[in-house]
C-alpha positions in Angstrom: 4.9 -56.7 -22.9 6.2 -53.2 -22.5 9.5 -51.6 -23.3 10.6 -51.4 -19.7 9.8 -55.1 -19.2 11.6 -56.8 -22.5 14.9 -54.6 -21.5 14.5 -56.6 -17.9 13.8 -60.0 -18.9 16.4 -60.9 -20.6 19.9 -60.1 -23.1 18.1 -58.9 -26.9 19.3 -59.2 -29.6 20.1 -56.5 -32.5 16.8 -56.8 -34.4 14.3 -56.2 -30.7 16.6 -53.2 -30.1 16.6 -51.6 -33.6 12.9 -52.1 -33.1 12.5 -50.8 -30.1 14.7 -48.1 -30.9 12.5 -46.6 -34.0 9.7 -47.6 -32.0 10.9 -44.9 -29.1 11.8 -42.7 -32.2 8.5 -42.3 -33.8 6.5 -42.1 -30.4 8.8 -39.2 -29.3 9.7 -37.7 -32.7 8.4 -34.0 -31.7 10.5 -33.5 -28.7 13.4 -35.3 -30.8 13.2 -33.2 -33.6 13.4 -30.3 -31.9 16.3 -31.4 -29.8 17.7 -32.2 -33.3 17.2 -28.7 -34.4 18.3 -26.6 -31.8 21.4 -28.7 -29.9 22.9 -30.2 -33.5 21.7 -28.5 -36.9 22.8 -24.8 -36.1 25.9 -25.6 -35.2 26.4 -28.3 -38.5 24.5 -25.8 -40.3 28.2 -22.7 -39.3 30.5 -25.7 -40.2 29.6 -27.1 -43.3 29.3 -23.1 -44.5 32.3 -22.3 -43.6 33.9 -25.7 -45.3 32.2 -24.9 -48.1 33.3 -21.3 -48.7 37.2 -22.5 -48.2 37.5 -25.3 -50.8 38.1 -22.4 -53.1 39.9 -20.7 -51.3 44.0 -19.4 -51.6 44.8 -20.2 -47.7 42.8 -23.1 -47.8 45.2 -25.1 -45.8 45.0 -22.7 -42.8 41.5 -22.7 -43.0 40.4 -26.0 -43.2 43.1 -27.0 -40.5 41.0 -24.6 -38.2 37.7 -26.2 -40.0 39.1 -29.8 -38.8 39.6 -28.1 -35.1 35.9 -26.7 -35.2 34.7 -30.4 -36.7 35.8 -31.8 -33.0 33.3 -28.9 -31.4 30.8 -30.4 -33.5 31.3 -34.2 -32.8 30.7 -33.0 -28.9 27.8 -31.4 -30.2 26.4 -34.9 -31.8 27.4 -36.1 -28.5 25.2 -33.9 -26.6 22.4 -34.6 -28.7 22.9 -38.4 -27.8 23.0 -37.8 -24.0 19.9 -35.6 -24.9 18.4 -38.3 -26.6 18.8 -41.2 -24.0 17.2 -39.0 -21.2 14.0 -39.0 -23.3 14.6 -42.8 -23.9 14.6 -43.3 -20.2 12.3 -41.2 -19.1 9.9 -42.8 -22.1 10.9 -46.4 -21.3 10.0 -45.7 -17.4 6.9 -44.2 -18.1 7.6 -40.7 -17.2 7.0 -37.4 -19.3 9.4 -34.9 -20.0 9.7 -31.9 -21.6 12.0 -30.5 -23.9 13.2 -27.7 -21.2 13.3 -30.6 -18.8 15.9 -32.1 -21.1 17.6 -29.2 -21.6 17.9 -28.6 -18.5 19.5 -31.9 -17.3 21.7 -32.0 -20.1 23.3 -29.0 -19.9 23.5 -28.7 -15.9 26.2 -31.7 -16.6 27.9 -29.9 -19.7 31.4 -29.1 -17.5 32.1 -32.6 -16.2 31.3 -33.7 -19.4 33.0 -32.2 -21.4 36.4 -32.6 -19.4 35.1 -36.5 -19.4 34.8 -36.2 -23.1 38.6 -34.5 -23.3 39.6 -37.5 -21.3 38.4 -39.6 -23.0 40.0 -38.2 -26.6 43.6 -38.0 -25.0 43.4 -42.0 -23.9 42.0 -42.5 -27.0 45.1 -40.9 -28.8 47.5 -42.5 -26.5 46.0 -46.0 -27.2 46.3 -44.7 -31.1 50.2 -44.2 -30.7 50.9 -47.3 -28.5 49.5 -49.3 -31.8 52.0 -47.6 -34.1 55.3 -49.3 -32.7 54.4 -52.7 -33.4 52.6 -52.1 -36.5 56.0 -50.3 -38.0 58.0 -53.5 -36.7 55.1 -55.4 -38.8 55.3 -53.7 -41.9 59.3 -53.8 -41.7 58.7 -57.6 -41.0 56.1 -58.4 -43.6 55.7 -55.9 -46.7 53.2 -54.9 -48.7 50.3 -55.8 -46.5 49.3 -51.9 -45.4 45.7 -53.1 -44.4 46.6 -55.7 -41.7 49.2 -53.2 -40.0 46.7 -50.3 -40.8 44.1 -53.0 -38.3 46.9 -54.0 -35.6 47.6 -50.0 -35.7 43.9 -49.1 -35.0 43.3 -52.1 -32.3 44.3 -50.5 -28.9 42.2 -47.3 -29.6 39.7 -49.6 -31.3 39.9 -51.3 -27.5 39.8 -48.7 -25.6 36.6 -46.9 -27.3 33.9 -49.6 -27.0 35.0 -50.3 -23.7 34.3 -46.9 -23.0 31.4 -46.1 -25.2 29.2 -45.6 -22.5 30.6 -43.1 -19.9 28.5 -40.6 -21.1 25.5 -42.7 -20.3 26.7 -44.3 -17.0 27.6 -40.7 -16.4 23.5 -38.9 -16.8 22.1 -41.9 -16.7 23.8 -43.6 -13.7 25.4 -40.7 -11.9 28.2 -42.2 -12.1 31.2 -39.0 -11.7 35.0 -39.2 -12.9 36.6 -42.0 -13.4 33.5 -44.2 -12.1 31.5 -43.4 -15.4 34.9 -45.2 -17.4 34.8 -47.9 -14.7 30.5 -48.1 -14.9 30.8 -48.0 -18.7 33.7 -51.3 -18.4 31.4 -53.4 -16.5 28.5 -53.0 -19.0 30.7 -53.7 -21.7 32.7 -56.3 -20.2 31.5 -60.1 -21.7 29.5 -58.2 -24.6 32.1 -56.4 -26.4 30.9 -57.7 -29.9 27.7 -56.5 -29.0 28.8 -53.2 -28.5 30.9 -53.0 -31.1 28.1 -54.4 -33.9 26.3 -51.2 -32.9 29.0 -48.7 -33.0 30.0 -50.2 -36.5 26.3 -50.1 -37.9 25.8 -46.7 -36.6 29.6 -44.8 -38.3 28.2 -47.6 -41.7 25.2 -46.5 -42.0 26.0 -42.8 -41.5 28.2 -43.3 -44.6 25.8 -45.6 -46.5 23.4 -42.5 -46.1 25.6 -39.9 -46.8 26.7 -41.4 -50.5 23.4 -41.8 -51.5 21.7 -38.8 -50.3 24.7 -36.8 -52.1 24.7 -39.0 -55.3 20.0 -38.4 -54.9 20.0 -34.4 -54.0 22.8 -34.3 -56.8 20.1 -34.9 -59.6 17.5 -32.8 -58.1 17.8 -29.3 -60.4 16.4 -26.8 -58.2 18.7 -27.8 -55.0 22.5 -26.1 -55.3 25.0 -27.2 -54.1 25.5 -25.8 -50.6 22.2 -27.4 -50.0 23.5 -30.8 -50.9 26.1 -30.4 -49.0 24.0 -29.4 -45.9 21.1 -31.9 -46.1 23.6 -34.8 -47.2 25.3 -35.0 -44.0 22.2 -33.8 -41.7 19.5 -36.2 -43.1 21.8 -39.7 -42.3 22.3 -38.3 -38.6 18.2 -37.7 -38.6 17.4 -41.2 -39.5 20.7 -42.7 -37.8 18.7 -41.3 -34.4 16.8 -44.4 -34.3 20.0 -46.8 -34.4 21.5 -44.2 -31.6 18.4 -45.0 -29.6 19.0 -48.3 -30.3 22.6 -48.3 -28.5 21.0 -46.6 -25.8 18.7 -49.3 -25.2 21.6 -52.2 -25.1 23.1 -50.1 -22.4 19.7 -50.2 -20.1 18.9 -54.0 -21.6 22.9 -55.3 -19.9 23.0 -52.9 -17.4 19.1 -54.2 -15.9 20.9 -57.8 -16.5 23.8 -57.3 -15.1 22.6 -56.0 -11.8 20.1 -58.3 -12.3 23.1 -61.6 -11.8 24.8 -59.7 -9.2 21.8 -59.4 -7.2 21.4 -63.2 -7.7 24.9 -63.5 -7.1 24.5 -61.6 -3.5 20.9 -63.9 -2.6 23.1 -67.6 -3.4 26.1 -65.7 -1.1 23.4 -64.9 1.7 22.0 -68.9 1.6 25.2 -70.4 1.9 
């Protein structure tokens, strides 16, 4: 059974997806890799140099306060390589071929509305952040000396309000869905899976951690690598193999969105026969 056809059968579970996901990986890792290097690594490659000549640095707080601003270029940057990356997984999955300009192509045509989608979607984000604060202060003030459950009641609203919208980007490229529809489009897949959603986004930010410790702790040891390198390849290598788990997310979003359109098509035929 192919791809296409598991996604529309039925709801998988994390295991078929993970699968599936390195599966799509290994079968597209040219095109992949490239994307890698020329949307992601350059622009890692500026940041993590110019981090590294500041930690010595007498205005180091100036600096790495810009370096934190630049940091946010680069998450959008890891974000554009995911939108990249699903338009080869659904162009794969479908049985179509693409190339690498074609991808480029399509990304980047959307860039604008995506990055003031993106801006949106920080700002909500930060408000949802600060409506959490209040009633974690009035907890603390209540209850002392319990920092990590107000530090989790502070971070639920944003928490909410992230996997929710996890996929607006997608619904967005993948869905054409514009404005506020690819929040709305994003909702509906997410809405009844949450947990689902979320066991993805918390594997990919743990494993992206996992990775990086060991890879610094493993290039540490290594005699001929200094340590700029380590620096460099410990935090580009855990986003190279992470690509598979990204994949992995993308193909939850196709797997409930072909179900969910799937019941309310069913849902319409049982209206039409009564």
């Amino acid at each position: 059974m192919s791809i296409l056809s598991k996604l529309q059968s039925r709801k998988l579970g994390l295991i078929d997806l993970l699968s599936m996901g390195f599966e799509v990986y290994l079968k597209n890792w040219k095109l992949i890799l490239l994307l890698f290097g020329t949307i992601y690594l350059p622009f890692l490659r500026i940041y993590l140099d110019f981090e590294y000549r500041i930690e010595n640095n007498p205005i180091e707080g100036l600096l790495f306060g810009f370096s934190r601003l630049y940091w946010i270029f680069v998450a959008f940057t890891n974000y554009i390589l995911f939108i990249a990356i699903s338009i080869v997984t659904e162009n794969y999955i479908q049985g179509r071929n693409i190339s690498y300009q074609g991808v480029i192509k399509r990304t980047f045509s959307s860039l604008i509305p995506l990055f003031l989608l993106g801006i949106r979607f920080t700002v909500n984000l930060f408000f949802r952040f600060l409506l959490g604060i209040l009633p974690a202060a009035m907890l603390l003030l209540i209850i002392p000396g319990m920092p990590m459950v107000v530090g989790i009641i502070m971070l639920v609203p944003s928490l909410l309000y992230a996997i929710n919208n996890w996929y607006y980007g997608l619904a967005f490229i993948l869905r054409e869905q514009r404005g506020n529809n690819a929040f709305t489009y994003s909702q509906f897949i997410v809405k009844e899976n949450w947990w689902r959603v979320f066991l993805f986004y918390f594997l990919i930010v743990f494993m992206n951690s996992v990775l990086r410790i060991i890879f610094n702790k493993s290039l540490n040891i290594i005699p001929f690598i200094n340590d700029f390198w380590v620096y460099v390849l410990s935090d580009s290598l855990p986003e190279l193999i992470a690509i598979g788990i990204s994949i992995g997310t993308i193909l939850l979003f196709l797997n409930l969105d072909f179900q969910k359109n799937k019941d309310n098509e069913q849902f319409e035929y049982a209206d039409n026969i009564v």
